[in-house]
Residue frames relative to the residue before (quaternion, step in Angstrom):
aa qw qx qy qz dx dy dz
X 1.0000 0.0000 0.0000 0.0000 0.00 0.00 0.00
X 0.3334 -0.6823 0.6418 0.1065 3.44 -1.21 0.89
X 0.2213 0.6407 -0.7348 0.0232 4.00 -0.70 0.82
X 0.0659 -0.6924 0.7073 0.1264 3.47 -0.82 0.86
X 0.4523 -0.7832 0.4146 0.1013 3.55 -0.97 1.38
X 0.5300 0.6393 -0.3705 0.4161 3.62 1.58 -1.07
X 0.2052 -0.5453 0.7866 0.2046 3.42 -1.66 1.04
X 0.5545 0.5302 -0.5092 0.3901 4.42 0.21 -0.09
X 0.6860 -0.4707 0.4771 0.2832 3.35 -1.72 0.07
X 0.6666 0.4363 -0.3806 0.4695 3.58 0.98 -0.89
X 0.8461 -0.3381 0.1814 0.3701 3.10 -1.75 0.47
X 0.0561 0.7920 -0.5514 -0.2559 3.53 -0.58 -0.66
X 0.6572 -0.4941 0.3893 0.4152 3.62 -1.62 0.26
X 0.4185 -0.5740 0.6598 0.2450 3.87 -1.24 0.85
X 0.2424 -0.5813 0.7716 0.0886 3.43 -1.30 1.17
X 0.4320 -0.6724 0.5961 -0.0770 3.54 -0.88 1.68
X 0.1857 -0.7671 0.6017 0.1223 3.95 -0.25 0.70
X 0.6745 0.4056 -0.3744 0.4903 3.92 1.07 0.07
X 0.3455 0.6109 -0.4294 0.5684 3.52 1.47 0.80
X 0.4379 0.6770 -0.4709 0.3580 4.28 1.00 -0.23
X 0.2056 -0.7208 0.5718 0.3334 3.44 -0.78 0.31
X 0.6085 0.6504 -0.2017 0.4076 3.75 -0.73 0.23
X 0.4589 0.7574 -0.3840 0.2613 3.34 1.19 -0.54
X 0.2502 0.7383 -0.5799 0.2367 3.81 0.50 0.78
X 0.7281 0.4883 -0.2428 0.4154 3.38 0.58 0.17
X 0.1940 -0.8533 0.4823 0.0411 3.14 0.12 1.41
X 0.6324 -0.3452 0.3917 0.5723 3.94 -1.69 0.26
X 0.4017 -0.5137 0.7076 0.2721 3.17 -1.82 0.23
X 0.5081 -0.5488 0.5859 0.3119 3.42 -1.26 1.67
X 0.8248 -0.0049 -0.0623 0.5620 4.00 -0.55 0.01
X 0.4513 -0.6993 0.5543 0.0105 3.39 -0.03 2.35
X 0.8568 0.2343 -0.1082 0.4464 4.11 0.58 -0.66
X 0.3517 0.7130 -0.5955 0.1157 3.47 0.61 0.64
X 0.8116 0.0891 -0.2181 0.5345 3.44 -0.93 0.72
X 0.4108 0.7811 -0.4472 0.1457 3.55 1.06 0.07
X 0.8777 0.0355 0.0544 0.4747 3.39 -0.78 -1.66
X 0.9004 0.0970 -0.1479 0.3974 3.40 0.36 -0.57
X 0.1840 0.7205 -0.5755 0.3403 3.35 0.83 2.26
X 0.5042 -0.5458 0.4055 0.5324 3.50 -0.60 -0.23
X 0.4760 -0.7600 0.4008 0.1874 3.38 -1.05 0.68
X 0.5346 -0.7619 0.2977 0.2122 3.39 -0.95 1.19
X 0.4576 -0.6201 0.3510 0.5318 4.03 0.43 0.35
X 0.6998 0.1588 -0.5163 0.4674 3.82 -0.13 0.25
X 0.6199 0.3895 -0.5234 0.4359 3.91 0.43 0.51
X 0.6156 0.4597 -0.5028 0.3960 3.77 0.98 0.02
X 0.4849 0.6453 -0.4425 0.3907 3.95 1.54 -1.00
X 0.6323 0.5654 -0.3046 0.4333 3.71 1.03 -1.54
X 0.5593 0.5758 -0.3266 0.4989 3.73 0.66 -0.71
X 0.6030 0.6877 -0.2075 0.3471 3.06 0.08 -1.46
X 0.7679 0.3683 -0.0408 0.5226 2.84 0.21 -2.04
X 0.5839 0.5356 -0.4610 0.3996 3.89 0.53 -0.81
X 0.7402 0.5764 -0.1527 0.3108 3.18 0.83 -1.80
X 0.6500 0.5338 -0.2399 0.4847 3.49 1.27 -0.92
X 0.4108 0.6259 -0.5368 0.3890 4.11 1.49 -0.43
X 0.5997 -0.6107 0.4815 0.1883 2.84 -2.00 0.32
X 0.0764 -0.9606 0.2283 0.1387 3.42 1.30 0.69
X 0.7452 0.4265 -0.3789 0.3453 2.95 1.57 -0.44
X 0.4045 0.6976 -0.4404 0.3946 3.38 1.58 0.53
X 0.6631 0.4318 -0.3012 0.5320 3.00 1.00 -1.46
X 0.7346 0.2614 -0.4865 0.3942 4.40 0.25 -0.12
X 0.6104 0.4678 -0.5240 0.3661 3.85 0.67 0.64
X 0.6516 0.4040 -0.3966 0.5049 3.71 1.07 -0.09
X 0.6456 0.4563 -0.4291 0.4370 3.71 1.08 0.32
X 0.5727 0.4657 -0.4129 0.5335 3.26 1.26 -0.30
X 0.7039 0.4105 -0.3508 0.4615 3.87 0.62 -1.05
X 0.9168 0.1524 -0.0664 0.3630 4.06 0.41 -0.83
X 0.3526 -0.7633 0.3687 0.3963 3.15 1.91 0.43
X 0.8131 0.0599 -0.2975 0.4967 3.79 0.54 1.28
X 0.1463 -0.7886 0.5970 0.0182 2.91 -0.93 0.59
X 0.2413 -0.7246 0.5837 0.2757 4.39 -1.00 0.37
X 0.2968 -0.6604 0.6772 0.1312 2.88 -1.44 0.82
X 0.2206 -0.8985 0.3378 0.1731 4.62 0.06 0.57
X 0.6671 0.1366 -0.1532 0.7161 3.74 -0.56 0.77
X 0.1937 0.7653 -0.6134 0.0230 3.84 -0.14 0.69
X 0.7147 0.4137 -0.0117 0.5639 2.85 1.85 -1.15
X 0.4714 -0.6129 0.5163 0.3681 3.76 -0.45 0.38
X 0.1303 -0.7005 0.4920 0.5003 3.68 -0.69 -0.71
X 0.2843 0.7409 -0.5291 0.3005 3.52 0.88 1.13
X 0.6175 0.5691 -0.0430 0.5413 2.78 1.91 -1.64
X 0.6574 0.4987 -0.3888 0.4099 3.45 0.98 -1.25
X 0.5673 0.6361 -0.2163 0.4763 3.80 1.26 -1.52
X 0.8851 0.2905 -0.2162 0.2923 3.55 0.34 -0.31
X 0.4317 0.7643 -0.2149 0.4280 2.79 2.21 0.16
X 0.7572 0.3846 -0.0985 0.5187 2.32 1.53 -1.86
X 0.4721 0.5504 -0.4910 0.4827 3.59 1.16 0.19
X 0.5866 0.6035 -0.3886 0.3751 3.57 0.44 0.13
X 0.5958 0.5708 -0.4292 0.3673 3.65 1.03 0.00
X 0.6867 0.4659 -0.4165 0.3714 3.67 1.04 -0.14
X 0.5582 0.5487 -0.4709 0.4069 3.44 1.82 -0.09
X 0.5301 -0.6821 0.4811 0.1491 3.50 -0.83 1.15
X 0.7949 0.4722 -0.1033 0.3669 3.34 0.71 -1.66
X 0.5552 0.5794 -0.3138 0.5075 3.24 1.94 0.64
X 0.7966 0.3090 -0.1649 0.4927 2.93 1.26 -0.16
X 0.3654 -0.7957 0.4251 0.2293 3.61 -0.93 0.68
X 0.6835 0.2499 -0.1603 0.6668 3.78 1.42 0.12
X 0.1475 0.7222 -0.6694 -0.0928 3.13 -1.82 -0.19
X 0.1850 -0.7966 0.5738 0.0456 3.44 -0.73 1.43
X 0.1230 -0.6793 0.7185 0.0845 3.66 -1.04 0.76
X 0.2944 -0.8190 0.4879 0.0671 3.58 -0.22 1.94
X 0.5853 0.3589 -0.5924 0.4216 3.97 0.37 0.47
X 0.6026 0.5246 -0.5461 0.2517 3.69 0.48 0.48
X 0.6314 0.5122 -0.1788 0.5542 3.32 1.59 -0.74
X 0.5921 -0.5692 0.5023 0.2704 3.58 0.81 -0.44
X 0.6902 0.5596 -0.4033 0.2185 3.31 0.92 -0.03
X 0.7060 -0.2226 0.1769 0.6487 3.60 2.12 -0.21
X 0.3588 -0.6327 0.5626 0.3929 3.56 -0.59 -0.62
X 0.5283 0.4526 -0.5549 0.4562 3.00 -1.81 0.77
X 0.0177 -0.8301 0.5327 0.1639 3.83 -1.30 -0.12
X 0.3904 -0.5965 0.6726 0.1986 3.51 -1.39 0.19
X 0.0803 0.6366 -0.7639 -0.0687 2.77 -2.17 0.45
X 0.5422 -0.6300 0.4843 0.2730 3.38 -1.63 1.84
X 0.5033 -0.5340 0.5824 0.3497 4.22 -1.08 0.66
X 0.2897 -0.6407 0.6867 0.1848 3.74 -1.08 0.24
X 0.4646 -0.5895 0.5867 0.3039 3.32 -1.23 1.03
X 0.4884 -0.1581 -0.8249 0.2369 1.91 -2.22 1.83
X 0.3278 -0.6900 0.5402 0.3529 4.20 -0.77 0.76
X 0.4813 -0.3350 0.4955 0.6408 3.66 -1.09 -0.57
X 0.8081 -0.2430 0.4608 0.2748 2.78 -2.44 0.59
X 0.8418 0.2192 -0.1977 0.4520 3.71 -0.32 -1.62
X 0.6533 0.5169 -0.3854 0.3969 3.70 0.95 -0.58
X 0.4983 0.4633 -0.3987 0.6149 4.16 1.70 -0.09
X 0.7102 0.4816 -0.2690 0.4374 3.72 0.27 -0.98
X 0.6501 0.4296 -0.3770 0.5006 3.61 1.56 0.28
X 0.6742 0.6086 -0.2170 0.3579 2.66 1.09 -1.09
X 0.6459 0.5474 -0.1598 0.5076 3.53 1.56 -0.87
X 0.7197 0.4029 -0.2356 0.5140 3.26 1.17 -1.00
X 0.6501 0.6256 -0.3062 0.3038 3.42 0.94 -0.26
X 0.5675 0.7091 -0.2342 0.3468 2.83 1.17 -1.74
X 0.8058 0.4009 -0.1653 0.4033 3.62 0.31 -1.78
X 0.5229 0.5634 -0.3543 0.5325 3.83 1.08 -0.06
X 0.6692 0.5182 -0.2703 0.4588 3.50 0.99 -1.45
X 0.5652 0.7125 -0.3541 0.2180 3.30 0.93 -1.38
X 0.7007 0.4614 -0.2974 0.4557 3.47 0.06 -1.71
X 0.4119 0.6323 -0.4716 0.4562 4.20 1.01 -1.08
X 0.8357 0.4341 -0.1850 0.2811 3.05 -0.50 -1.85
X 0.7157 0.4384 -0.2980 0.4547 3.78 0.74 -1.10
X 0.7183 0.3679 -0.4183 0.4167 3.20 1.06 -0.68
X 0.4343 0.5738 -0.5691 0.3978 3.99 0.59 -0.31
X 0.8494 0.3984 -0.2480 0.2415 3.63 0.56 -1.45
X 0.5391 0.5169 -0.3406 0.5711 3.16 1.71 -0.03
X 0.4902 0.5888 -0.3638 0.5298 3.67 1.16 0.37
X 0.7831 0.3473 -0.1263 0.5001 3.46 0.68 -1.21
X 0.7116 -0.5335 0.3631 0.2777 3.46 1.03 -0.30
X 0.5244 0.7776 -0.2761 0.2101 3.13 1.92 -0.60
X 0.2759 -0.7606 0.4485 0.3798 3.83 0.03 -0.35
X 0.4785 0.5125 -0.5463 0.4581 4.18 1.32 -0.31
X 0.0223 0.6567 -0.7439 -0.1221 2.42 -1.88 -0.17
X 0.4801 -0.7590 0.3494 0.2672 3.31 -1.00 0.52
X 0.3089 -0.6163 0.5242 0.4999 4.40 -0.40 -0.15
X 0.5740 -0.3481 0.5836 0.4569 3.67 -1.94 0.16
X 0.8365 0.3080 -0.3879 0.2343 3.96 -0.11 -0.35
X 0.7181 -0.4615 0.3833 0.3527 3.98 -0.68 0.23
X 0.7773 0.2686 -0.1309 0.5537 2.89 0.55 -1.98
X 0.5822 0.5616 -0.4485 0.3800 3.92 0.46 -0.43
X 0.4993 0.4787 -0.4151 0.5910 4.05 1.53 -0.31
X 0.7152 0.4698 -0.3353 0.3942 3.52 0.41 -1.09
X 0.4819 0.7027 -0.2879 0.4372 3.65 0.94 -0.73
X 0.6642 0.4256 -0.1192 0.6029 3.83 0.97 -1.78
X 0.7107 0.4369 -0.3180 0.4504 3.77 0.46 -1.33
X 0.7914 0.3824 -0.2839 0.3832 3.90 0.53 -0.67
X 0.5332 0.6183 -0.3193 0.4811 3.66 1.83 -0.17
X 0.6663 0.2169 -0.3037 0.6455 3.77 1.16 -0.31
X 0.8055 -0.3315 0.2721 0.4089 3.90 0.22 1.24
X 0.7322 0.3904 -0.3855 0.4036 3.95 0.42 -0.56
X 0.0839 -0.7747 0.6117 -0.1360 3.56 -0.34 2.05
X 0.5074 0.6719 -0.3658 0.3965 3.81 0.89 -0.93
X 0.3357 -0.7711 0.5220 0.1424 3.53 -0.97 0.76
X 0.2830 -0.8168 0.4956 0.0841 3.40 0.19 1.06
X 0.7896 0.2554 -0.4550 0.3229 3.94 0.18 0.38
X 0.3261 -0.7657 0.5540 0.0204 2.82 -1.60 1.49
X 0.4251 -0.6059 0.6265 0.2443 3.04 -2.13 -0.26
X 0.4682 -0.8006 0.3613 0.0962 3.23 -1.09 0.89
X 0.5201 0.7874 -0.3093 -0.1173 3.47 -0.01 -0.92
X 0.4219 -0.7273 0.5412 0.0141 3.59 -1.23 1.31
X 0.0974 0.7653 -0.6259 -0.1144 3.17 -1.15 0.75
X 0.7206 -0.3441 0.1694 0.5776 3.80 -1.08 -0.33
X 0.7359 0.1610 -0.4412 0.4877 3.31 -1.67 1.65
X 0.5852 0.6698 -0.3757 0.2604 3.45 0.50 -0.53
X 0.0413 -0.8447 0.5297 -0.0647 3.87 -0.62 0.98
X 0.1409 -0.7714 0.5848 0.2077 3.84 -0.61 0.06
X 0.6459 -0.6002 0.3652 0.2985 3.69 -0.87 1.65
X 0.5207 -0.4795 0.5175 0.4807 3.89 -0.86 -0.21
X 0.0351 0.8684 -0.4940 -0.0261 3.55 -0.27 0.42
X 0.0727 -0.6191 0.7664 0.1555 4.12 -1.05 -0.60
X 0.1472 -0.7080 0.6808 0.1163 3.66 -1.27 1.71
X 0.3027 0.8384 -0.4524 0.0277 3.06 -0.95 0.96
X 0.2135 -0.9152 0.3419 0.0012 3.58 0.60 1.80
X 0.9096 0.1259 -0.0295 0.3948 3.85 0.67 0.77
X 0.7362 -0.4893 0.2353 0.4040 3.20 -0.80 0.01
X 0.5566 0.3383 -0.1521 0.7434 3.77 1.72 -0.84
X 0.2238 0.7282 -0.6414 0.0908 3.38 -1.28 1.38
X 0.4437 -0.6387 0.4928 0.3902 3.10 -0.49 1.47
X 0.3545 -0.6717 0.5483 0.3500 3.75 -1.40 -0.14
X 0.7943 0.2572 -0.2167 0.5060 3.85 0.79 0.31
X 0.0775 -0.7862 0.6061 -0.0922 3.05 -1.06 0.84
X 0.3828 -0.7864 0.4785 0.0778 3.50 -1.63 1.09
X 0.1911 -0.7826 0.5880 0.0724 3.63 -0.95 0.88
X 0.0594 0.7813 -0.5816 -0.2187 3.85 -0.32 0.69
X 0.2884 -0.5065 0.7007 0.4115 4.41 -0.63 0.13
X 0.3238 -0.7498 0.5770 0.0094 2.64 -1.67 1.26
X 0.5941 0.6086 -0.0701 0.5213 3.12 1.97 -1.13
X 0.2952 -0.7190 0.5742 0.2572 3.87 -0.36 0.40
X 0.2859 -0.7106 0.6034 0.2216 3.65 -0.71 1.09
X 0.7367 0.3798 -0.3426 0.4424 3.39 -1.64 1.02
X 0.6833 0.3027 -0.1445 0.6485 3.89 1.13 -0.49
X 0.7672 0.0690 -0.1360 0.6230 3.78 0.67 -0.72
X 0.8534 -0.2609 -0.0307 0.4502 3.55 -0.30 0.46
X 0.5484 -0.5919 0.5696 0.1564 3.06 -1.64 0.64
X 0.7354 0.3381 -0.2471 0.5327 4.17 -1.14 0.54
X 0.7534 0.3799 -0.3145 0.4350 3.70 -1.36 -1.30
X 0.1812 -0.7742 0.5427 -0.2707 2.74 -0.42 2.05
X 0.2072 -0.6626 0.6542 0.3000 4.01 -0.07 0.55
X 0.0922 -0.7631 0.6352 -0.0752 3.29 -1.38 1.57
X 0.1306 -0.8352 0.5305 -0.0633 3.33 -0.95 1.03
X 0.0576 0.8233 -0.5632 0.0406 4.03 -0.45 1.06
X 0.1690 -0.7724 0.6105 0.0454 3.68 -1.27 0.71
X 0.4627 -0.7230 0.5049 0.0911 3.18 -0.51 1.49
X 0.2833 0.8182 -0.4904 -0.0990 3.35 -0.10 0.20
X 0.6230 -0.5464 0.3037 0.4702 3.42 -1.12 0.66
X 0.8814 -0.3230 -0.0614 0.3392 3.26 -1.62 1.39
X 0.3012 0.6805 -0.4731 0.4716 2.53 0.61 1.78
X 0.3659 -0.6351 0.4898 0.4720 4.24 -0.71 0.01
X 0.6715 -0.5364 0.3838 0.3377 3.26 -1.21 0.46
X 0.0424 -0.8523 0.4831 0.1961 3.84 -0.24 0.41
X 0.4164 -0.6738 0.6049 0.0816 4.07 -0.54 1.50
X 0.1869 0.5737 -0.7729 0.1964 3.37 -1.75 1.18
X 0.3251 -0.7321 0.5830 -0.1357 2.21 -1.45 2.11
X 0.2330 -0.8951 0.3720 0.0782 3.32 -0.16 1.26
X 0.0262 0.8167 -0.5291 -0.2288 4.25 0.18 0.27
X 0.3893 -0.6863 0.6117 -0.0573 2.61 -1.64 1.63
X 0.0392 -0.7547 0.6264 0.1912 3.99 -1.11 0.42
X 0.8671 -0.1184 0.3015 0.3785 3.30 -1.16 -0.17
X 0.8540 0.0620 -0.0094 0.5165 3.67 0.32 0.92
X 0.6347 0.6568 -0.2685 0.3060 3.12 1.18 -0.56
X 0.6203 -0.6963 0.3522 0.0801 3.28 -0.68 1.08
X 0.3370 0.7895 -0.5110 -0.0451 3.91 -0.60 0.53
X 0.3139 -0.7835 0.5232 0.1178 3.51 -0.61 0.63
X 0.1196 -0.9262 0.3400 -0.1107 3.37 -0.43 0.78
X 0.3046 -0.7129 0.4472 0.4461 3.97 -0.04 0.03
X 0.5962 -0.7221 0.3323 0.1125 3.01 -1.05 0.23
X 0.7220 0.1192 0.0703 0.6779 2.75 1.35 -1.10
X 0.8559 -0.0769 0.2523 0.4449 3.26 0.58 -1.55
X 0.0455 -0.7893 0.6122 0.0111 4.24 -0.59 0.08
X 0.3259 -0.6046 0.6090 0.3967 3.17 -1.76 0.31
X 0.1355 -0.6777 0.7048 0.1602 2.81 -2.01 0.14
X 0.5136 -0.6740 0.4805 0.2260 3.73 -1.35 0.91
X 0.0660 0.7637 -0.6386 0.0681 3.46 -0.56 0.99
X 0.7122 -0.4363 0.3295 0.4402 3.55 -1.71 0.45
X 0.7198 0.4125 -0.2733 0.4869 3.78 0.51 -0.77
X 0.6991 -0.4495 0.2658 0.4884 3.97 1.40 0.02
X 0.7273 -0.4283 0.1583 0.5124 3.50 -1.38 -0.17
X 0.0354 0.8271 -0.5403 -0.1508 3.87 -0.51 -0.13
X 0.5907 -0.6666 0.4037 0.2092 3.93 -0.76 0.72
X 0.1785 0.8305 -0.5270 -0.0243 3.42 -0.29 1.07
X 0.4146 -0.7649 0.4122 0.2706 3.65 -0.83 0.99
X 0.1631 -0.7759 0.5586 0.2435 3.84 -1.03 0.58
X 0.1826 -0.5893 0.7649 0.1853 3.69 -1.47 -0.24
X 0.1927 -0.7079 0.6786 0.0354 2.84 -1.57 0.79
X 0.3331 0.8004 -0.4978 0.0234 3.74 -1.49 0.18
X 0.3727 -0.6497 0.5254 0.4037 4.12 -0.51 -0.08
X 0.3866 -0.6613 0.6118 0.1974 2.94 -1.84 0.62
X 0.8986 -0.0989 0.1640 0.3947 3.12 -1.90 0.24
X 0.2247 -0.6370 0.7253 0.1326 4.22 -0.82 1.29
X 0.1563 -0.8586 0.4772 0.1036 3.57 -0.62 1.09
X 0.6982 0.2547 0.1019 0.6613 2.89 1.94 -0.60
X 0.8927 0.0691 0.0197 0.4449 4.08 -0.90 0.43
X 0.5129 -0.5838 0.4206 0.4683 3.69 -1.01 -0.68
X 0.1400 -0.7694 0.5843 0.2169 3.84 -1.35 0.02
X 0.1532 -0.7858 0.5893 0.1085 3.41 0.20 0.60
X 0.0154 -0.7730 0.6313 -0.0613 4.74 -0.94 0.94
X 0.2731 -0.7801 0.5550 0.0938 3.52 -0.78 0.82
X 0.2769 -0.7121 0.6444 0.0318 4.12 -0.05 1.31
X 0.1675 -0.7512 0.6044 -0.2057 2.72 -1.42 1.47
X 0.3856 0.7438 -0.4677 0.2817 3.39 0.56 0.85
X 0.3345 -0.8048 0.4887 0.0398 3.06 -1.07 1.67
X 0.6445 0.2989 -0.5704 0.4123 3.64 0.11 1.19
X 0.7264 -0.4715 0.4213 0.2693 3.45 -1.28 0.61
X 0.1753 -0.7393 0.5884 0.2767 3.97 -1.45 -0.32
X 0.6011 -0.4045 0.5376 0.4314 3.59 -1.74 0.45
């Protein structure tokens, strides 16, 4: 994984995903077993549902206009609560990174080992193909030559044939002081260009501050920061790396970073969604 951390123009240091502490969990020898294209289980069909019922074309004009956009209540907080009870089960997960050792902030994460949870596959599937059409057109904007298929697993198929096998969504969790660097995840050679964050934690009852933060570099220009509020379940989708944007002289490429400020108070606990694989 690549997390470069710098909100400036000059270079910045690559945050390395084989820098985790914890790595005892290798790739699963068959990365999809019961995965994307089983029959779905009724709280992964409710999750569908729900993906499917958003307002999408709102949510692709505020990703084209501000390079993110919320989707609300994606999550129950039945769901949110049991998600986040998963971070002390170990045997779910196949890494764990504790980010003041690496520079990347404080607080830490750990990547889900394949098989994912249920609701964290039942995003990951239901998202993807909505996102899709986004993504090809941004890259057929910018000039890119990928593109992406309408199906999840048919990306996952391409991402695990040039070596990226590593499941790439994680859990989060923050406590008081705790902050995550401006960053951009990006683990290979195939990167989807958007990616989803749901808060898992209800702000005001479990902690106080850690703000989802968002900045766009733009060419010689200052960088310009949005701060997005999030409740309990709520949904944000984001670029990843980069987007076009429409200027007088035409379309021109600006790059984003993403990250949370400052836990002023309690714990926050955010489930990452991010739909290409790692080396």
């Amino acid at each position: 994984m690549r997390r470069s951390a710098s909100l400036h123009s000059s270079p910045s240091p690559l945050r390395g995903e084989g820098q985790g502490e914890g790595a005892a969990h290798p790739p699963h020898p068959n990365p999809l077993p019961g995965g994307e294209r089983e029959s779905k289980s009724g709280a992964a069909k409710e999750i569908t549902a729900r993906v499917t019922a958003l307002d999408w074309p709102r949510i692709e004009s505020e990703l084209d206009a501000r390079g993110c956009a919320v989707a609300a209540a994606l999550l129950t907080p039945e769901e949110c609560a049991g998600l986040a009870l998963l971070y002390g089960a170990e045997a779910r997960f196949r890494s764990r990174v504790v980010m003041a050792r690496h520079g990347f902030g404080r607080g830490e994460y750990r990547y889900f080992a394949y098989p994912l949870p249920q609701q964290v596959q039942a995003l990951r599937a239901a998202l993807y193909p909505r996102l899709a059409p986004i993504a090809n057109r941004w890259h057929a904007t910018l000039g890119i030559d990928a593109r992406f298929p309408d199906d999840h697993g048919a990306f996952l198929d391409r991402c695990h044939a040039a070596g990226q096998v590593r499941p790439t969504p994680l859990l989060l969790q923050y406590g008081e002081g705790d902050y995550n660097c401006l960053h951009q995840d990006l683990y290979g050679e195939h990167v989807f260009p958007l990616q989803v964050a749901i808060l898992l934690s209800e702000p005001g009852r479990d902690f106080s501050g850690g703000e989802f933060v968002l900045t766009e570099q733009r060419p010689r220009m200052q960088s310009r920061p949005e701060v997005v509020p999030l409740a309990q379940g709520d949904a944000v989708a984001f670029a990843v790396h980069h987007r076009p944007v429409q200027g007088t002289r035409g379309v021109y490429r600006v790059n984003l970073r993403h990250g949370v400020s400052r836990i002023r108070s309690g714990h926050r606990h955010t489930v990452g969604v991010i739909f290409h694989d790692a080396k």
